[in-house]
N, C-alpha and C positions, 0 to 999 in steps of 0.2 A: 630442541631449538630449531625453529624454522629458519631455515637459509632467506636471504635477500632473493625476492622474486625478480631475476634480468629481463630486461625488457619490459620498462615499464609500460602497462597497458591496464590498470586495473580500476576498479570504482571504491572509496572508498564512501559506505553509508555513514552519516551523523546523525544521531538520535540528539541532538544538543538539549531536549527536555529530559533524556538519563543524564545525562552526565551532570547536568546543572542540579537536577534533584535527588541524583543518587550518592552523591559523593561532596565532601564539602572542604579539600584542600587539595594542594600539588596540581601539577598543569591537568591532568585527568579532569579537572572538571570542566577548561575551554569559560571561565567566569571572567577571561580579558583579553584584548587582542593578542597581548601578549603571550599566552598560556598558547592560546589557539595556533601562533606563526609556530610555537618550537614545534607543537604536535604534529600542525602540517607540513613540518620538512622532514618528521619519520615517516608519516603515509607516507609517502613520495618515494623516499628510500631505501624504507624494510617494507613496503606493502607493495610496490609498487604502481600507485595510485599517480595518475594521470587527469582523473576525473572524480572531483566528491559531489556528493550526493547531500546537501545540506536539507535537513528533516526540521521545516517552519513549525514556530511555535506561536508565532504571530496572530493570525486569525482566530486559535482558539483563545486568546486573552484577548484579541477586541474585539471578536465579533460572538464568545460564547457566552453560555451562561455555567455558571460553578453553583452545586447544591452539597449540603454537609449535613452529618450526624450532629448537633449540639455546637459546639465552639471547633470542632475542627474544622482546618481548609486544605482546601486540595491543592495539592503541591505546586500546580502552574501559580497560582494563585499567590502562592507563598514567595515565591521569586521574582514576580515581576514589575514588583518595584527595587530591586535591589540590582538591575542592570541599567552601566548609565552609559552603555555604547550603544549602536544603532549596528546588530550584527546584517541587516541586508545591505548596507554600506561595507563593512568590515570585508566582510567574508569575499565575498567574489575579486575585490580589491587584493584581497591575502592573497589567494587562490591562484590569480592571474600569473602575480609576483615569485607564485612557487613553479611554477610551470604548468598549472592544473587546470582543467576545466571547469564549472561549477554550475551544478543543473538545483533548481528550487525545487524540494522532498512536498507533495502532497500528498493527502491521501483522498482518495474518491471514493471509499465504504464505511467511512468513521466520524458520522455527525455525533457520537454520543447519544447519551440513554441519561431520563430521568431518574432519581434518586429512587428505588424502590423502597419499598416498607420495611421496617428492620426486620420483622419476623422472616422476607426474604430473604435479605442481606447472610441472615447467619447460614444459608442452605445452598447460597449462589451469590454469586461475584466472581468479578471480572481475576482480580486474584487478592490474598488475604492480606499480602504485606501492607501494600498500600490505599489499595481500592477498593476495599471492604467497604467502607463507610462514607466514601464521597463519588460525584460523578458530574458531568459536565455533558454539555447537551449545545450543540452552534445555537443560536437565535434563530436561524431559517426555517431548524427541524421544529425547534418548540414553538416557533410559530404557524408554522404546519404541518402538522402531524400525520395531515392528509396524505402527504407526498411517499411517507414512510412506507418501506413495504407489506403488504397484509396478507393474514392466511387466508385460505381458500371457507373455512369450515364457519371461521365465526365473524370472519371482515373487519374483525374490532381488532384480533391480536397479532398486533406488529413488530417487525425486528428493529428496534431500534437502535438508529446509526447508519442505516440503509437504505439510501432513500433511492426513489424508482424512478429510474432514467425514462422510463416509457412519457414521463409527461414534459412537455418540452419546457416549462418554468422548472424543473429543475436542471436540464441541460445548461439552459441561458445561468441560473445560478450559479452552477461551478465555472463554468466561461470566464463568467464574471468578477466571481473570486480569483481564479486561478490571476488573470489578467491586473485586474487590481493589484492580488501581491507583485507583478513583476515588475511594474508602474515605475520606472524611475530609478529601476536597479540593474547594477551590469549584470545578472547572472545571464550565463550564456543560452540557457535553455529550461524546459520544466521535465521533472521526472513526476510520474502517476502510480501512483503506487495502486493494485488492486486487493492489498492483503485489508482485513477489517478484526478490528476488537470487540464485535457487536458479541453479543449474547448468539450463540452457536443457534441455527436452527435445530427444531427436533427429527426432525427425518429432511432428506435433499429438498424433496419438492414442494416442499411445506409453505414460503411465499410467493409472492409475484403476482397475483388474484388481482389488481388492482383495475382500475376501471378504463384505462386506455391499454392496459392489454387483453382486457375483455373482448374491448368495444374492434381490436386489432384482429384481434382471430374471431372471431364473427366475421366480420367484414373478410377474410381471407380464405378460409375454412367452410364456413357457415354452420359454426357451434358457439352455443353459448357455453366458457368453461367452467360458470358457476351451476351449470344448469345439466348439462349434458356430460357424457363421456366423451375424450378428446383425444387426441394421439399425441401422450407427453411428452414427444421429441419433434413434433412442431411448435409445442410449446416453448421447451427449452430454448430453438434454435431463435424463438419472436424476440425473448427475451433477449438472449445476447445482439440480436439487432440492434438493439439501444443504447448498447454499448458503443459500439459502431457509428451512430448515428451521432452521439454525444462526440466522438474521437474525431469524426469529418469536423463539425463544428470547431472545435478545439483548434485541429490542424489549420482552419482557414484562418483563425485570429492569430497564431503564432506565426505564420508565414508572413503576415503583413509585416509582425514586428520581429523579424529573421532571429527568431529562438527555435530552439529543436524541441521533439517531445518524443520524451523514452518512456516506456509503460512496464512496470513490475509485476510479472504473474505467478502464478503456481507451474509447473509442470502440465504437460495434460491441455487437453479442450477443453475440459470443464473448469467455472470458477472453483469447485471445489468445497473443502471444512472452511470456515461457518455460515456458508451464504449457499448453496445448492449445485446442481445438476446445471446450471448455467451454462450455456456454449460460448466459447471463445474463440471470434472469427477473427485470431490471428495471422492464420493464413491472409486474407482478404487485408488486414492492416499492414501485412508486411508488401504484398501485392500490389495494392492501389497507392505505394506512400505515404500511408497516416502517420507510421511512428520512421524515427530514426533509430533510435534503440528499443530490442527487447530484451529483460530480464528474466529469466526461469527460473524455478526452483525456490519460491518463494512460499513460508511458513504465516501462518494466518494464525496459528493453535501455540506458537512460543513466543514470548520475549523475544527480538533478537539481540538485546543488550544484556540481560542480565539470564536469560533462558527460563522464566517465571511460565510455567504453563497457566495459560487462560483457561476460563470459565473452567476446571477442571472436573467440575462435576456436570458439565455437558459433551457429550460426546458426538450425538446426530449419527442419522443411520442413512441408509439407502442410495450412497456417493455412486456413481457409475465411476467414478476414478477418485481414489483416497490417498492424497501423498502419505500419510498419520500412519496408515495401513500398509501402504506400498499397495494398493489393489489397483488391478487392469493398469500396472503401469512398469514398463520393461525399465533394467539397469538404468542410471542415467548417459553412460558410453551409447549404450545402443541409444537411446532417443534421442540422442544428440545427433548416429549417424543416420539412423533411418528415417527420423521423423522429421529435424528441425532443417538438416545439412542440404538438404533436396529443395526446400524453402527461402533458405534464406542467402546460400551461393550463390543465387541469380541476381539477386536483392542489393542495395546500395544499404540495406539495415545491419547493425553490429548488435551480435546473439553474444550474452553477458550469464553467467551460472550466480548464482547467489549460492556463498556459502557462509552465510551470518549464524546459519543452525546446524555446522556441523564442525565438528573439532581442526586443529589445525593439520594438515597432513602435507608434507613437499612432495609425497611421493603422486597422493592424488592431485592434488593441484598442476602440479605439471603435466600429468595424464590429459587432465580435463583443457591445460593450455596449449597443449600440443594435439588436438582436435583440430580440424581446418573451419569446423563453420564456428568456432569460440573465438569471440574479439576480447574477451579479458574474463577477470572474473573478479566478486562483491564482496567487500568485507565490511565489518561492524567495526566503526571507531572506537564503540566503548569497551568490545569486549578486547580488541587489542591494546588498547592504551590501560585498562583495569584486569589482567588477566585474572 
């Protein structure tokens, strides 16, 4: 039994599309304001949660599209006529009244994937319980498909749910979304999540080919990297530029409208399993003021509500840093003192552990809160509330 965590300082994550589709009685499912106020005065309590992290379901019911085997439907699908509160109202209202912060859950690598062929389906899927046989895809991506990342080898075969920051119409799109959902609601701030459910790449370096970052390192280098041999850590480093580029943007429209923006990543420089050898010029975000908060230690390859390993029969090779593996990547003690502590001490930014994919421990937990550059650490609503 885990002790009460003193001193409250923690973030408490909501998957509110598990719980609303994983579970179908008692407060655990969060299905009324009511359900929601008792839960949020345990966060608070036993978690001690200061700041939740509310994970929108919004956008994918009005702005996606839903595809199905025969008569079934996809879970979003199945419940969103059956809610008759208006939670971007509720929530931060609740939140406020419990003592709490409340930042809007995005995610920036998960437009969704078309329904593949079922002879696929039976060999590959996202995972068997549920998502075998249905899949959802925004409007944006299926209506351009262009945007989506491409391999180097055939330029046709894309990861989809990934779409490529290199071109500025998708920057202005998630702007625009992001902003849109905060439109009229008190949440105090937006959190970015960088974890993705896409279909794993096959090897790290496998996409990114696309044609503004062609057209980028040509112009910089003076290689074409469809054409020529290229130095794949100039590469890596263009890519994560866009990242970057995207984040300034971001930062400039949330500042008008004095919301903060926290970013969720893996551990490491690199994006990491399922998306590549990516650089993360977090240094440089934490630096120049882009984010307010960063999160570490963030899992791309599990559930973090129910622990369902994704794509499982893809696994992707060639990571220069592997959380899955633990490769090229020291304890997380030491990374915290030599790699993040030195960064982010100087910094007006609050460095956050996520530990949504690891068991409950008091003895680690307090370890990791009693670190000086740790401002709290992450937990999963659904796996606490559903143990």
């Amino acid at each position: 039994m885990i002790n009460k965590l003193k001193n409250n300082r923690n973030i408490v994550s909501v998957s509110w599309g598990d719980h609303l589709v994983e579970l179908r009685k008692d407060d655990g499912r969060l299905s009324t304001p009511e359900s929601l106020q008792r839960r949020m005065r345990s966060w608070y309590d036993e978690l001690g949660a200061t700041t939740l992290h509310w994970r929108q379901i919004r956008s994918y019911i009005m702005f996606g599209r839903f595809f199905s085997e025969s008569n079934l439907k996809h879970p979003l699908e199945k419940i969103k006529n059956d809610l008759a509160w208006d939670d971007f109202e509720v929530v931060p209202k609740l939140a406020h009244e419990n003592g709490m912060k409340v930042n809007l859950y995005v995610s920036l690598f998960d437009e969704g994937w078309p329904l593949l062929s079922k002879k696929e389906r039976k060999i590959s899927y996202h995972h068997k319980k549920q998502w075998g046989n249905v899949s959802w895809q925004s409007t944006f991506s299926y209506n351009h498909p262009e945007y989506t990342v491409i391999d180097k080898s055939e330029l046709k075969k894309r990861q989809w749910g990934v779409l490529c920051l290199a071109y500025e119409q998708v920057r202005k799109y998630f702007v625009k979304l992001y902003l849109d959902l905060l439109e009229g609601y008190d949440f105090d701030g937006l959190f970015v999540c960088f974890r993705s459910q896409s279909k794993p790449a096959e090897f790290a370096d496998q996409f990114n080919f696309n044609e503004p970052i062609r057209r980028d390192f040509q112009s910089i280098y003076g290689t074409d990297i469809l054409k020529d041999d290229f130095d794949i850590q100039n590469w890596r480093d263009l890519v994560g530029t866009y990242i970057t580029d995207f984040l300034i943007m971001l930062r400039n429209e949330l500042n008008r409208k004095n919301k903060s923006l926290s970013v969720g990543l893996p551990r490491g420089d690199i994006i990491g399993p399922p998306l590549g050898n990516i650089t993360l010029e977090w240094r440089k975000w934490v630096r120049d003021g882009l984010i307010d908060e960063m999160i570490i230690n963030q899992n791309s390859c599990k559930c973090p509500s129910m622990w369902h390993k994704l794509w499982p029969m893809h696994v992707g090779s060639g990571y220069k840093q592997n959380y899955l593996k633990r490769c090229n990547l020291p304890s997380i003690k030491k990374h915290l003192r030599e790699t993040y502590a030195p960064v982010v001490s100087n910094a007006p930014v609050k460095l956050y552990v996520a530990r949504q994919w690891d068991e409950r421990s008091e003895e680690e937990e307090s370890d990791l809160l009693n670190e000086s550059s740790v401002s709290g650490l992450v937990f999963s609503s659904f796996r606490f509330d559903n143990p």
